[in-house]
Every structure is written in structure tokens, then in C-alpha cells.
C-alpha positions in Angstrom: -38.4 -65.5 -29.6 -34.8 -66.5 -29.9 -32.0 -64.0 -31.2 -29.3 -64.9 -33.7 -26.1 -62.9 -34.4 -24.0 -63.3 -37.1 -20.6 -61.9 -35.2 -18.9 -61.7 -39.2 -21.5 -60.4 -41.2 -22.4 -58.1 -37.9 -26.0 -58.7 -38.5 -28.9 -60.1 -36.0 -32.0 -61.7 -37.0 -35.2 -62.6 -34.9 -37.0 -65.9 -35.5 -39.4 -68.3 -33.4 -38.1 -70.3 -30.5 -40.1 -73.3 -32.1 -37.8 -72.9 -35.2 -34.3 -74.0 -36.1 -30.9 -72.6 -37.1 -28.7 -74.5 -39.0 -25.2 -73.4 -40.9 -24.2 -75.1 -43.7 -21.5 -74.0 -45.9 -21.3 -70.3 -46.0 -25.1 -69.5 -45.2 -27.8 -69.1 -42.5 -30.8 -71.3 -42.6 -34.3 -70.3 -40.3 -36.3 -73.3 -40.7 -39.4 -74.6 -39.8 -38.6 -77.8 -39.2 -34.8 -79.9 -39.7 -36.7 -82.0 -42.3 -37.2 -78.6 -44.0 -33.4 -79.2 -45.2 -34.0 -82.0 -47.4 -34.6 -80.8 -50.8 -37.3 -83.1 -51.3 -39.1 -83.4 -47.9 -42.9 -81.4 -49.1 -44.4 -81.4 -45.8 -46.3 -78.4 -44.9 -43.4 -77.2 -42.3 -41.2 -77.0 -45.0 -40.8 -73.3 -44.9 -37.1 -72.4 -44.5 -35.1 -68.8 -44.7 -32.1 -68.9 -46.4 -28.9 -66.2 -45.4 -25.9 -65.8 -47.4 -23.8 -63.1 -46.8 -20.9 -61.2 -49.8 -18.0 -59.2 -49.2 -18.8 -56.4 -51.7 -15.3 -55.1 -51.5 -15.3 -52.2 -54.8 -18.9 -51.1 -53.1 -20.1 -52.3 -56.2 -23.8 -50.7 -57.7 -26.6 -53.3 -56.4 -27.6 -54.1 -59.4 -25.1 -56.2 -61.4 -24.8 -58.3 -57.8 -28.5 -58.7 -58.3 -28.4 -60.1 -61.7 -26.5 -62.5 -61.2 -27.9 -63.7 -58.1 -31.1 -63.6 -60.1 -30.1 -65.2 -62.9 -28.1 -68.2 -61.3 -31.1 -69.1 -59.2 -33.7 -68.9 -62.0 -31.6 -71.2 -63.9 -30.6 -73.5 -61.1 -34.8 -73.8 -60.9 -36.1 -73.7 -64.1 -37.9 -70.4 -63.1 -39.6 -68.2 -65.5 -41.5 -65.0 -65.3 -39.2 -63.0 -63.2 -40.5 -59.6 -61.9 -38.0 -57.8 -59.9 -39.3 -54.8 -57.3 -36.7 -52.5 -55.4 -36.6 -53.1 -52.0 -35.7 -50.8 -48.6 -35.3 -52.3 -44.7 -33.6 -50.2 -42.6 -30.5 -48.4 -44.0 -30.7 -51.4 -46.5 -31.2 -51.4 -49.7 -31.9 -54.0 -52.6 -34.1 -55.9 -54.7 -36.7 -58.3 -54.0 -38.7 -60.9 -56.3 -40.9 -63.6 -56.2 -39.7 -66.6 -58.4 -42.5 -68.4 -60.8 -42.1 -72.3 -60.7 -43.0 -74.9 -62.6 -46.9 -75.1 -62.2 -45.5 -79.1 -61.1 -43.3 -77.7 -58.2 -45.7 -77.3 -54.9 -43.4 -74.8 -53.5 -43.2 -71.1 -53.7 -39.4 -69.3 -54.1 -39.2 -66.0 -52.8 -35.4 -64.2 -53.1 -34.0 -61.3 -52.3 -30.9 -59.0 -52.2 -30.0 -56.4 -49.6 -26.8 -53.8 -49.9 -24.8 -52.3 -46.8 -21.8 -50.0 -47.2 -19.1 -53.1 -48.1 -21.9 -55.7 -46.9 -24.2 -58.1 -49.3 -27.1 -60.5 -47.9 -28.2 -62.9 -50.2 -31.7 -64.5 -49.0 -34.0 -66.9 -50.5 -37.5 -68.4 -49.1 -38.9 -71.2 -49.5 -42.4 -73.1 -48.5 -45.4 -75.0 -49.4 -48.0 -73.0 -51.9 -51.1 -74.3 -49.5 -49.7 -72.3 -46.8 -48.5 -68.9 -47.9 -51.3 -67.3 -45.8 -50.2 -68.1 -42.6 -46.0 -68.4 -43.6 -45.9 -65.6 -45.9 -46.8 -63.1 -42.5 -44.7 -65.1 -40.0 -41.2 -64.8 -42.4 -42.2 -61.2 -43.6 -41.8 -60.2 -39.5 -38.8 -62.8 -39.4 -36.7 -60.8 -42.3 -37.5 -57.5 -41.2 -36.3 -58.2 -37.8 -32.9 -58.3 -39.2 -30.8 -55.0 -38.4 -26.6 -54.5 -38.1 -25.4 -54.0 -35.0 -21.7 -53.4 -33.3 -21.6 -56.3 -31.3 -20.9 -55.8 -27.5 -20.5 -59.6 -26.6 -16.3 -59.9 -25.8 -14.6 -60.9 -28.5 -11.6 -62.8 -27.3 -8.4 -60.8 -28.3 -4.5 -61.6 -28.2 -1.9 -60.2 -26.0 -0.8 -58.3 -29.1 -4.1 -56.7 -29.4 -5.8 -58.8 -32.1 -8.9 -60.0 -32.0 -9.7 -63.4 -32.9 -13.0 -65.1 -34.8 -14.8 -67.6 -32.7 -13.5 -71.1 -33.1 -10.3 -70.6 -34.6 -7.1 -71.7 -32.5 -3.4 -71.0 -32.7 -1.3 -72.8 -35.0 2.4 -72.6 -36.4 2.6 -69.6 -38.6 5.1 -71.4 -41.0 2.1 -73.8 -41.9 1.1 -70.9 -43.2 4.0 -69.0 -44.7 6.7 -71.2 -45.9 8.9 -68.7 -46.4 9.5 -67.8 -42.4 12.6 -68.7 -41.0 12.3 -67.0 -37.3 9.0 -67.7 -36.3 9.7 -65.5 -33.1 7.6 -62.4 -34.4 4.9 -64.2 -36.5 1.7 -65.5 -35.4 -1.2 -67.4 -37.3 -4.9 -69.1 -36.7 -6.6 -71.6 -38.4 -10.4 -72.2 -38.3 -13.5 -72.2 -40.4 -14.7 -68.9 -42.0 -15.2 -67.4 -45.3 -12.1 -64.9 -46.8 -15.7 -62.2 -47.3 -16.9 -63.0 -44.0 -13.6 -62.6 -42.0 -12.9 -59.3 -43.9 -15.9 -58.4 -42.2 -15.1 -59.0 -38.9 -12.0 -57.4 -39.0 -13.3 -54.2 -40.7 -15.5 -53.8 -37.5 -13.5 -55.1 -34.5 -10.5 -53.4 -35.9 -12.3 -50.0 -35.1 -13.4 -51.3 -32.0 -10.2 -52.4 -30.3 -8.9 -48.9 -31.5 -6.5 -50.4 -34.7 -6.1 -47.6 -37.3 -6.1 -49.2 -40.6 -3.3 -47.8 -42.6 -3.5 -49.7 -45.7 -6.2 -52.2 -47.0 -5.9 -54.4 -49.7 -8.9 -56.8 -50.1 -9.4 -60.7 -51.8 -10.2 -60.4 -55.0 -9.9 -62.8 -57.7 -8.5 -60.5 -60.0 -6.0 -59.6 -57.6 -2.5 -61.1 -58.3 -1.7 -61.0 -54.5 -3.6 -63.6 -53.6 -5.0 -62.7 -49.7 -6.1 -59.9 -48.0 -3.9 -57.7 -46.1 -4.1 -55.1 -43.5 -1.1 -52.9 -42.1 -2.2 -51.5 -38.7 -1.2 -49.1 -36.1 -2.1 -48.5 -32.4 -0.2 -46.5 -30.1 3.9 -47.4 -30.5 2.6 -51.0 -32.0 2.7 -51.8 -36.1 0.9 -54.9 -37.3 0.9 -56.7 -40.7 -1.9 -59.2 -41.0 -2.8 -61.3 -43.6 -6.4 -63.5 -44.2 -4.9 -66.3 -46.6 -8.1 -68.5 -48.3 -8.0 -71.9 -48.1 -6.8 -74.0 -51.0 -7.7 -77.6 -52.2 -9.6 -79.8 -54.5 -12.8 -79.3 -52.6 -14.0 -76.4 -53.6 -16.8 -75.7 -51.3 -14.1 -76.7 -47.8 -11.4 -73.9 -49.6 -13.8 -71.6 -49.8 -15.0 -71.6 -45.8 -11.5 -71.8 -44.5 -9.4 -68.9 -43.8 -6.0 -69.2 -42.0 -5.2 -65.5 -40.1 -1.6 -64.8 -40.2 0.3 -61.4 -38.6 3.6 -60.0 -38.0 4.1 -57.9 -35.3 6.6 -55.1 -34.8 7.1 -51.7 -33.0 7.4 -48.2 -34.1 
């Protein structure tokens, strides 16, 4: 069995070594087989676990997230006959429900929403009808293998204490801030992760590399600030950080690409 770890959302998830793990956007897929990803490849390895995970920054109640993550798949499907159950894993909670197709469709849709302090995980299954008896057990042990944990693998950090996501790399901070005249203090990285998924990361490897949060203000689109910012303090060390969300005319790129952006001073 292999082991995957999302360092952002701070989850892990176990699934068959046979199978494969593919990122795409801003979610997880498990699959069966790489053909699985084609939307209209109907072999009977088709089966595929999908992972998306929210920033539920207000701690907002489960169930208005659920609706509407209900309600966009059944339309995006033409789905009908909805029945909704709650649903517990772990110290998780959510809803769970199995999605009627068209009797045309040869698949079954399974979704599914789980809630964790300021963490959402959206997940959605898919595979062929003719073999739910042997899938439906193997993705049932696949999803409840799925627990949070505070990661212990090294996470590289800066000389000014700050950790820093994998695969993003220094840049010049006044690509980021136009406004900067001496650079000298200012820092900023570039790389490709979700505003949700970085405010994630930071929530739990602030803690861990002993940062006390002083003042959080997350993204919101109703926020007129426009980025999420943190002002930190360790020891005789103040920080100002800010996660800035990408902009652009594709939509789906602005939305995976975070620039990280911090001012250092001292007490």
C-alpha cells in the first residue's frame, strides 16, 4: 500500500500500490487506472477517488457548504433523486450521498463532504455499475484510511524562520508589491498553490516552528483587502506576511497560484 500526504490540507490517505495519484487543478485523484481520467473512457478500471480540499475560514455550519456542493454536482450531471445521510470518520464530520444517474449513464457517482475545525474535503467517486461489489469495498477502506496528521517530514524554512511550501522559489518581492522602494527587508515566493490551501499550511507550521500568530485576517471574497495576512511574533523577531492570489484571465491558473510575500522587522 502506498501513502499519500497532502502537506497543505495536512491530511494522509492510503490507497493500492497498483493505483495512481494524479493532481490536477486544485484536487486529488486515486485512480484505478490513468485512462480512468478521461471523462469518457467506460472500462471496468474506471473507478477513480476524487479530493478537493476548502479553506472554511468563518468555521462555517456544514450544511450550507454541503448544499452547494450538492447542488452544483447534481446539476453539472443531470442527477435526480438525491438522498443525503450524515456522515462521521474520525473527528470528521459531514454528509454523504449517493447520486442517481441517468438510467443511460453506466456509472455510479458517489459524493461526499467532510468538516475539520477551519478544514473542508470535498470527495466524489466514481466507477462502473457492473462492479460496485468488488469497488464499492476496496474505496470504502481507501476513504476511511484518510486521517490529519502534524506532519514530521522537514519542511524547508528561511533564515528568518519561515517556512516555505514545497516547490515554490524565491523571487523579487517588488514583482509582488509595486509599491516597495527598499527591497532590503522584504522577501517574496512564487509557486503553485491554492490561497485556501496555503492558509492551511501556514495555520499548522506556524505553530510548529513556534510563530505566535498575533493577528489573522483571512481571503475572503467579500473582503475589501484583497489577500490574507498574518502579523507574527517569535522571540525579539516581528513578521508581516502576506498570501496574495493570483490574478489573470485564466481563471482556473489564478486560482492555484499564490505568491508569499513578508516583511521582516525586530522588536
Amino acid at each position: 500500500m502506498t501513502i499519500y500526504q497532502d502537506i497543505f490540507w495536512g491530511y494522509e490517505i492510503t490507497y493500492p500500490d497498483s493505483w495512481i495519484h494524479t493532481r490536477i487543478a486544485d484536487t486529488e485523484y486515486f485512480s484505478a487506472s490513468p485512462d480512468s481520467l478521461d471523462p469518457l473512457y467506460e472500462g471496468t478500471d474506471s473507478g477513480q477517488i476524487a479530493i478537493r480540499g476548502e479553506w472554511n475560514w468563518s468555521r462555517k455550519d456544514i450544511t450550507p457548504l454541503w448544499n452547494e456542493h450538492i447542488g452544483l454536482i447534481a446539476g453539472f450531471m443531470g442527477a435526480k433523486d438525491i438522498g443525503s445521510a450524515p456522515w462521521k470518520l474520525g473527528d470528521m464530520i459531514g454528509m454523504e450521498a449517493e447520486i442517481v444517474l441517468p438510467k443511460k449513464d453506466p456509472r455510479r457517482l458517489w459524493t461526499g463532504i467532510l468538516s475539520r475545525e477551519f478544514c473542508v474535503l470535498h470527495f466524489m467517486v466514481t466507477h462502473m455499475k457492473e462492479v460496485r461489489a468488488s469497488f464499492e469495498p476496496l474505496v470504502t477502506s481507501i476513504i476511511s484510511s484518510i486521517k490529519f496528521t502534524d506532519f514530521k517530514t522537514a519542511v524547508p524554512v528561511t533564515s528568518e524562520g519561515i517556512p516555505i511550501p514545497p516547490g515554490y522559489t524565491e523571487t523579487d518581492p517588488r514583482k509582488v508589491i509595486n509599491e516597495i522602494d527598499d527591497s532590503s527587508n522584504w522577501h517574496a515566493y512564487d509557486g503553485e498553490a491554492g490561497i485556501g490551501a496555503l492558509q492551511s499550511f501556514y495555520l499548522r507550521e506556524f505553530s510548529q516552528n513556534s510563530w505566535e500568530i498575533l493577528e489573522y485576517i483571512p481571503f475572503t471574497r467579500f473582503s475589501d483587502l484583497g489577500f490574507a495576512r498574518y502579523r507574527l511574533e517569535k522571540e525579539s523577531r516581528t513578521m508581516v506576511l502576506g498570501l496574495m492570489p493570483g490574478t489573470g484571465n485564466d481563471v482556473e491558473s489564478s486560482q492555484n497560484h499564490t505568491k508569499i510575500v513578508y516583511k521582516v522587522s525586530s522588536t
